[in-house]
C-alpha positions as CSV (number, residue, x, y, z in Angstrom):
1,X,-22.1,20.6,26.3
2,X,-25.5,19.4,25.1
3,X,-26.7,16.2,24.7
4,X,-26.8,15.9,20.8
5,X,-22.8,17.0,20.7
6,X,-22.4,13.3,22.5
7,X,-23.7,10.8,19.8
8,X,-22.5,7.7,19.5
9,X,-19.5,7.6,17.6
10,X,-15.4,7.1,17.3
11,X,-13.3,9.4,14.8
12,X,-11.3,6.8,12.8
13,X,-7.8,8.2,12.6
14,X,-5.3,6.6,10.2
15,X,-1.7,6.6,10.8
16,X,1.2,5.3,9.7
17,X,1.3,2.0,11.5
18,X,-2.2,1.2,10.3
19,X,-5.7,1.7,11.9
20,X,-6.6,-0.8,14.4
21,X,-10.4,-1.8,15.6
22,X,-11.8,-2.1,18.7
23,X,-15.7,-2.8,19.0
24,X,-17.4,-3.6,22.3
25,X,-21.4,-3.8,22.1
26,X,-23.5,-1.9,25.0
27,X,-27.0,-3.9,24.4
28,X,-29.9,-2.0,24.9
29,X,-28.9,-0.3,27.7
30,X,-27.4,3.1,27.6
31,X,-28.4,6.8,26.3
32,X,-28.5,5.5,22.6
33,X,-29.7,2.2,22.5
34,X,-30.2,2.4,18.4
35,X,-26.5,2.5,18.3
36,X,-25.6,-1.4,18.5
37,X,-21.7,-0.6,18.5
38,X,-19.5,1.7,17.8
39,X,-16.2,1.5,16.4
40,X,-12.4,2.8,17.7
41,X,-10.2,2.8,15.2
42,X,-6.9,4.7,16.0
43,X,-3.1,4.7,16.3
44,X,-0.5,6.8,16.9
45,X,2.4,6.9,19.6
46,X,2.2,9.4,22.2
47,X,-1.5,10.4,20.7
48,X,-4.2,12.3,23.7
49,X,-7.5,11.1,23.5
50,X,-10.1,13.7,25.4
51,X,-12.8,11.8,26.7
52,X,-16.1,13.9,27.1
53,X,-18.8,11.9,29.3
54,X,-22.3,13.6,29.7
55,X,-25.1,12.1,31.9
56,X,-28.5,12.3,30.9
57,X,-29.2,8.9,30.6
58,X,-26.3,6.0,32.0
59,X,-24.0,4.3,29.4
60,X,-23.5,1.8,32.4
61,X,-24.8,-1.8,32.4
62,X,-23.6,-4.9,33.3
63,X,-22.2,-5.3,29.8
64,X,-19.1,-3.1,28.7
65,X,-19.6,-0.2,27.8
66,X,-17.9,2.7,25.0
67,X,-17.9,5.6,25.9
68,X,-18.4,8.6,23.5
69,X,-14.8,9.6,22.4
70,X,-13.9,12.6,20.4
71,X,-10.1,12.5,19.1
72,X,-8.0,14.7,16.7
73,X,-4.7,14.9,15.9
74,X,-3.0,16.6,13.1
75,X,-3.9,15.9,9.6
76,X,-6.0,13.2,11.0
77,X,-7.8,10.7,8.2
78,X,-11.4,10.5,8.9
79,X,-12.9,7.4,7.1
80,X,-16.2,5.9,6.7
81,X,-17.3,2.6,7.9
82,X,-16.9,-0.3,5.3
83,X,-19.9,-2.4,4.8
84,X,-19.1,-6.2,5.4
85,X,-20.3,-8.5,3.4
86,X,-23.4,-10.3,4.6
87,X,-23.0,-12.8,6.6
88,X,-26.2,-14.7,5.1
89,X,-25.1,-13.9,1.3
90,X,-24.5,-17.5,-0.5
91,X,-22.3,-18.2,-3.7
92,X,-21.2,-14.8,-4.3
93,X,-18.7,-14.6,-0.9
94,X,-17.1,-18.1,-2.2
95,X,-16.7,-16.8,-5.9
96,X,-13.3,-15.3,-7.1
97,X,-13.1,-11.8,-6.7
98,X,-13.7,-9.6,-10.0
99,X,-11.3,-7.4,-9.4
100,X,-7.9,-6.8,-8.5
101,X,-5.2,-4.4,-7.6
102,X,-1.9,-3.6,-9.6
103,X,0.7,-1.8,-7.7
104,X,3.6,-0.2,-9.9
105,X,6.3,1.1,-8.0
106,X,9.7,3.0,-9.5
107,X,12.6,2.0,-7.3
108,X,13.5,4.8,-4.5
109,X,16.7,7.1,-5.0
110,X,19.8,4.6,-6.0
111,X,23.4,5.8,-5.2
112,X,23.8,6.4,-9.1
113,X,20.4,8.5,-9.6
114,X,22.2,10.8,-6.5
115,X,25.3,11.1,-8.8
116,X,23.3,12.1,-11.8
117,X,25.0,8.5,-13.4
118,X,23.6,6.5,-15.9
119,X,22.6,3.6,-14.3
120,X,20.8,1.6,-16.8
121,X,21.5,-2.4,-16.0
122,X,24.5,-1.6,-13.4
123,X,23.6,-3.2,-9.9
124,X,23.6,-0.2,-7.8
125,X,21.8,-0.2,-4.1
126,X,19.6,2.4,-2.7
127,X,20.6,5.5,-0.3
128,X,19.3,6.6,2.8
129,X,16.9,8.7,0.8
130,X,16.0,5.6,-1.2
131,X,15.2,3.4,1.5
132,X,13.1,6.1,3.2
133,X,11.3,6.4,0.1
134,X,10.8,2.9,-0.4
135,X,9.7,3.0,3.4
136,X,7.3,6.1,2.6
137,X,5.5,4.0,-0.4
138,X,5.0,0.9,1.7
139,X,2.6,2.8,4.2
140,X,1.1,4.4,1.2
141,X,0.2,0.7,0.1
142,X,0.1,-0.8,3.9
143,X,-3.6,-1.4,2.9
144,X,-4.0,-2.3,-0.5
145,X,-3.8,-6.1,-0.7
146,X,-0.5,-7.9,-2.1
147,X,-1.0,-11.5,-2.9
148,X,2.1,-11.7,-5.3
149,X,5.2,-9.2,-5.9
150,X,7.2,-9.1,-8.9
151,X,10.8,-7.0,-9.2
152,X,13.5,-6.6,-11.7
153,X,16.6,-8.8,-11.4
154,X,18.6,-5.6,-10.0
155,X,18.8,-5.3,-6.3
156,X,17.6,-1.4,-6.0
157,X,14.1,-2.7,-7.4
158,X,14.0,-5.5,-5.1
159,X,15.2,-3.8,-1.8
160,X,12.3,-1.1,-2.7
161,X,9.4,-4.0,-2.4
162,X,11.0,-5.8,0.5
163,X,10.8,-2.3,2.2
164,X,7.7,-1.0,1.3
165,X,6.6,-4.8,2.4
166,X,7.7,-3.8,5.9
167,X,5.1,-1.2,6.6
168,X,2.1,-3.6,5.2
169,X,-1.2,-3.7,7.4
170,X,-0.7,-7.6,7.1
171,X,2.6,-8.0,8.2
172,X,3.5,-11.1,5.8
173,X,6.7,-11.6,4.7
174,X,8.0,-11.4,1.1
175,X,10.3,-14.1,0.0
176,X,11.9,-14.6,-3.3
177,X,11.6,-17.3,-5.5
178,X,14.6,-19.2,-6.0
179,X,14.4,-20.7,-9.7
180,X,17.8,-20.4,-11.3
181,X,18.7,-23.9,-10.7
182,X,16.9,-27.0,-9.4
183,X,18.8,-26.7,-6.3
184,X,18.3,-23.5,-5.5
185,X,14.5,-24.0,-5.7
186,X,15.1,-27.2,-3.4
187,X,17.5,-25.3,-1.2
188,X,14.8,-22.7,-0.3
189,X,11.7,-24.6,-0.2
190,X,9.4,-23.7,3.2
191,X,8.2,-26.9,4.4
192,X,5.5,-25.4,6.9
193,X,2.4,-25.0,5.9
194,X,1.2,-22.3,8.4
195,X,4.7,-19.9,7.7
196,X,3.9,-20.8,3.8
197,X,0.8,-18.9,4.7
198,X,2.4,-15.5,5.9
199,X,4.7,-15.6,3.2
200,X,4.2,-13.3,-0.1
201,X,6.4,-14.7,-3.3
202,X,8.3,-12.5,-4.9
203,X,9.1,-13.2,-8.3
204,X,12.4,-11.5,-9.9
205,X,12.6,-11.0,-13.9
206,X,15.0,-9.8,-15.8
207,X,12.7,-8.3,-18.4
208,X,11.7,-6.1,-16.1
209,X,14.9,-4.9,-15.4
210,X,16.0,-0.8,-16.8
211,X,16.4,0.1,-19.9
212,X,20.0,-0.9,-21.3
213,X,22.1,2.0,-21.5
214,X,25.1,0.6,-23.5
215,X,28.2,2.4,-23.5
216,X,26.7,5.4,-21.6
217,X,26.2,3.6,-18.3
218,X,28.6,4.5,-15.6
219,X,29.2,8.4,-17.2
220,X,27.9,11.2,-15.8
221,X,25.0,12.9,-17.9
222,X,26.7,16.2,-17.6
223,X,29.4,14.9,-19.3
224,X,28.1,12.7,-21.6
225,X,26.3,15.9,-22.9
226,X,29.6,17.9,-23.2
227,X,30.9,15.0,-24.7
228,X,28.2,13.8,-27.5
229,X,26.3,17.2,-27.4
230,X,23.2,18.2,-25.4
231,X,20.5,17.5,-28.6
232,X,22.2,14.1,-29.1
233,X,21.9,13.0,-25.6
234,X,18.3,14.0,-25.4
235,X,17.8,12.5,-28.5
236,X,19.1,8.6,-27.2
237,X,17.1,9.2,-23.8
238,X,13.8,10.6,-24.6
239,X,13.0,8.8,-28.3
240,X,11.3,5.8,-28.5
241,X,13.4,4.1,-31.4
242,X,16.6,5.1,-31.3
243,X,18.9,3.7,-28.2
244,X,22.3,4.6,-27.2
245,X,25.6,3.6,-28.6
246,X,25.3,-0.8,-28.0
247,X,22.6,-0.1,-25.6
248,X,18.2,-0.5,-25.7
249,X,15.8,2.0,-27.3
250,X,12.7,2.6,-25.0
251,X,11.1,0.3,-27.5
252,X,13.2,-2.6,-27.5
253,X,13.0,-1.9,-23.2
254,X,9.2,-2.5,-23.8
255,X,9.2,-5.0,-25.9
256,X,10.6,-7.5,-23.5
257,X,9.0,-5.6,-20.4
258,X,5.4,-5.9,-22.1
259,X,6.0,-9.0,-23.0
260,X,6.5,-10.5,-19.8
261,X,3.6,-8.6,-18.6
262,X,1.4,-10.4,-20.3
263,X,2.3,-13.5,-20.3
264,X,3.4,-14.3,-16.6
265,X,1.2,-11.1,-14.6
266,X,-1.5,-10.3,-16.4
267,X,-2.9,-14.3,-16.0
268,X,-2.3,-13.8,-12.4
269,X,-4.6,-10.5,-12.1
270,X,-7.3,-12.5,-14.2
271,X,-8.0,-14.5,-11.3
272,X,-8.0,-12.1,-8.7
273,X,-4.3,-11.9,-7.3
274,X,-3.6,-8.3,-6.1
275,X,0.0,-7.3,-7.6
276,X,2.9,-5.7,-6.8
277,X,5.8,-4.9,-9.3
278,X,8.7,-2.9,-8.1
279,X,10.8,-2.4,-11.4
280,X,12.5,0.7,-13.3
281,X,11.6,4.1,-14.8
282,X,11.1,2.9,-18.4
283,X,10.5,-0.7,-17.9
284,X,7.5,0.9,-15.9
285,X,7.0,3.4,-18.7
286,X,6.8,1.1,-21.1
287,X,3.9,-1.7,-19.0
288,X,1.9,2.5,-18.6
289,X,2.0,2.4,-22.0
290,X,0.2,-0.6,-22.5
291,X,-2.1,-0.3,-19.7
292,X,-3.0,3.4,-20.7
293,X,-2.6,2.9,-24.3
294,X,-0.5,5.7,-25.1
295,X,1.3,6.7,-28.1
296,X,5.2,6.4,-29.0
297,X,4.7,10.1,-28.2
298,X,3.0,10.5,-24.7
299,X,4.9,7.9,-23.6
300,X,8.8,9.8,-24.0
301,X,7.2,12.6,-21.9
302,X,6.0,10.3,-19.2
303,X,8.1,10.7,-16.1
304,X,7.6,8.4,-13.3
305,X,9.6,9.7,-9.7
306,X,11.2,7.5,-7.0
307,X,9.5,5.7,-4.7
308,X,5.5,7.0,-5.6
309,X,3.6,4.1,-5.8
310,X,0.9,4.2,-9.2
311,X,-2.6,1.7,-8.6
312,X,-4.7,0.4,-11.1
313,X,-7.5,-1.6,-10.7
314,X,-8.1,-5.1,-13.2
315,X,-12.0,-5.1,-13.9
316,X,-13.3,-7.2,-16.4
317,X,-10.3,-7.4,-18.6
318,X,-9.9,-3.7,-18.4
319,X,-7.0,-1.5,-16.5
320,X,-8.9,1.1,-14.2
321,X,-5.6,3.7,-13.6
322,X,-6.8,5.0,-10.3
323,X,-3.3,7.4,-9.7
324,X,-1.1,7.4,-6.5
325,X,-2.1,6.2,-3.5
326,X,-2.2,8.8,-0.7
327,X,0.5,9.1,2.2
328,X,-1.2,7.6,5.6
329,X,-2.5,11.3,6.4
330,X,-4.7,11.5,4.0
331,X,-7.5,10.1,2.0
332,X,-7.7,6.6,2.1
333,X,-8.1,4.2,-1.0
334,X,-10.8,2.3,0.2
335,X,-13.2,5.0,-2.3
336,X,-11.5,3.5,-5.4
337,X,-14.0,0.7,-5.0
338,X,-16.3,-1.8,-3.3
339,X,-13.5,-4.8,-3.5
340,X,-11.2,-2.7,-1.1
341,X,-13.6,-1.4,1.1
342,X,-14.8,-4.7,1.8
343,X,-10.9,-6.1,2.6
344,X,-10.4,-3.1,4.7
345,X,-13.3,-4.1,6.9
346,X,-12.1,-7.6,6.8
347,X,-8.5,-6.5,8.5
348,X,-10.5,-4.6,10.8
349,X,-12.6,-7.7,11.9
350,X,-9.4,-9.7,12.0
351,X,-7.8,-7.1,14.7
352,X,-11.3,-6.9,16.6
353,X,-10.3,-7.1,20.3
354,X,-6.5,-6.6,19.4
355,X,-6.3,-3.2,21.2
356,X,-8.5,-4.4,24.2
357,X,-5.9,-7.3,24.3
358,X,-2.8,-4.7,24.0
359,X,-3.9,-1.5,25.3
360,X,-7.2,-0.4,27.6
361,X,-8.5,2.2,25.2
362,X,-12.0,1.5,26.4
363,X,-13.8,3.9,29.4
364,X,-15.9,1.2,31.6
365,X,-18.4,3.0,33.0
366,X,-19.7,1.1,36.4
367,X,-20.6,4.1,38.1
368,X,-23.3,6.7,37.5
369,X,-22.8,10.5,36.9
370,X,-24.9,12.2,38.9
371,X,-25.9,15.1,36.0
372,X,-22.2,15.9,35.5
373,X,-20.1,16.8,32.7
374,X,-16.7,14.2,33.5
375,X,-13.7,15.1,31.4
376,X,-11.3,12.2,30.8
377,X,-7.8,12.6,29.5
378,X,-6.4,9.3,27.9
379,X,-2.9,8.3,26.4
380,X,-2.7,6.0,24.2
381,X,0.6,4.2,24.4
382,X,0.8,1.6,21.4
């Protein structure tokens, strides 16, 4: 193994809990002093780490030092290094951020969608596959940044963001907004400042709720085709103007949905809160629409699956659709642009030292290697 194979570096693997960071600085002593740091970034239970140490020089001072670590896994992320904002930079750190994320997600599986029901407004809860996909789009998110979550009224949309919340990088906690009476806001007031700070609000709206089957919620689709005719059914579920029997056309659904929209979520991305709404096929269909500007016509083809989460970024007034967010093992988001790079290296500073604290992922070298190639096998038990 030759020297040049032993640069100073650590592979950054991503994995479902969340990268962690670990820097230690070696000074000027060491076999590449240019290299001030180097950065450990990894996660997984059970995960080997080979260790490959080479002497032709001494990574040993009196200072801790890293020592060169090559790790792979399968389907290991590899990301680059986000570029901090300078620490010497004035006005433009303390200004409100440009940009901002919007999360939609479509609820995961509810017992009714298994059933091949028409669920419409009925209050139905997730399954097992619901929650796991509701668990699944949470790490697909875990390091976007939430600030606010907004959900339908109907308890499959909101168990979906409280479970996606779970598998978030920062680990706050989302708590519903009691305003349906004065007493109910009184009743679950927080009254410590510090908990108030780990907490994410989560607003629930009816107008974002599904689309309002009338008289054809509760049947099975089947049979509401034998019953009303194939062409008819199709006809009430994939127009835009023409609803069910007592029930919404997608265009009275998006009426009220982009209403709301605009009025109590839109302000709120326009100064730089990254969003979150967990809500319903076509109440979701119809805020696309309006971010996508689409037609009555590409929006009735528009499908929208459980539990994949859709980003867009808010730029200057403008919607930026930037598609799905990948699954933890692969490509990362912080690409999309410069805003989430720089947060991602901001949770990375925040969890500096966290590992060296938990777990002693880093090789201290206080001996020398007399010209010997020293292989180290590590586990990493997090």
């Amino acid at each position: 193994m030759k020297c040049g194979a032993t640069s100073m570096a650590a592979t950054t693997l991503h994995q479902a809990v969340g990268p962690l960071q670990s820097c230690r600085n070696n000074g000027t002593s060491g076999l590449f002093p240019d290299y001030g740091h180097v950065s450990l970034r990894s996660v997984s239970k059970g995960f080997k780490v080979d260790v490959g140490l080479l002497r032709g020089g001494s990574f040993c001072s009196k200072k801790r030092s890293t020592c060169v670590i090559q790790a792979s896994a399968p389907q290991a992320t590899v990301f680059g290094s986000a570029s901090a904002p300078s620490s010497t930079a004035t006005g433009d750190s303390k200004k409100k951020t440009s940009e901002a994320a919007l999360i939609l997600i479509r609820h995961g599986e509810s017992m009714w969608n298994e059933k091949n029901v028409f669920t419409g407004c009925v209050d139905v809860p997730l399954t097992t596959k619901g929650v796991e996909e509701a668990i699944e789009a949470g790490k697909r998110i875990s390091n976007i940044p939430v600030d606010m979550i907004y959900t339908s009224a109907l308890i499959r949309a909101q168990m979906t963001a409280m479970l996606a919340m779970t598998q978030h990088r920062r680990k706050k906690v989302p708590t519903i907004i009691h305003e349906e009476s004065e007493q109910a806001g009184e009743w679950s007031q927080i009254f410590s400042e510090e908990t108030n700070k780990q907490c994410i609000p989560v607003v629930t709206a009816w107008q974002l709720n599904e689309r309002m089957y009338g008289e054809l919620q509760g049947l099975n689709k089947q049979e509401t085709a034998d019953r009303y005719g194939k062409e008819q059914v199709h006809e009430w579920r994939r127009s835009y103007d023409i609803p069910p029997p007592n029930g919404e056309s997608l265009e009275m659904c998006a009426e009220r949905a982009v209403a709301y929209f605009k009025e109590h979520i839109e302000p709120e991305l326009a100064v730089g809160k990254n969003i979150m709404i967990a809500a319903h096929g076509n109440s979701l269909r119809s805020i696309i629409m309006y971010l996508d500007k689409l037609t009555s016509q590409e929006v009735i083809s528009l499908e929208l699956a459980t539990g994949i989460p859709m980003l867009y970024i808010f730029k200057e007034g403008r919607f930026i659709r930037r598609g799905s967010p990948p699954a933890p093992t692969e490509a990362g988001v912080y690409a999309y642009t410069k805003t989430l790079a720089q947060y991602r290296q901001k949770l990375d500073d925040m969890f500096q030292g966290l590992l060296s604290d938990e777990v002693d992922l880093i090789c201290l070298l206080e001996t020398s290697f007399s010209g010997k190639y020293c292989q180290i096998d590590t586990q990493l038990l997090l």
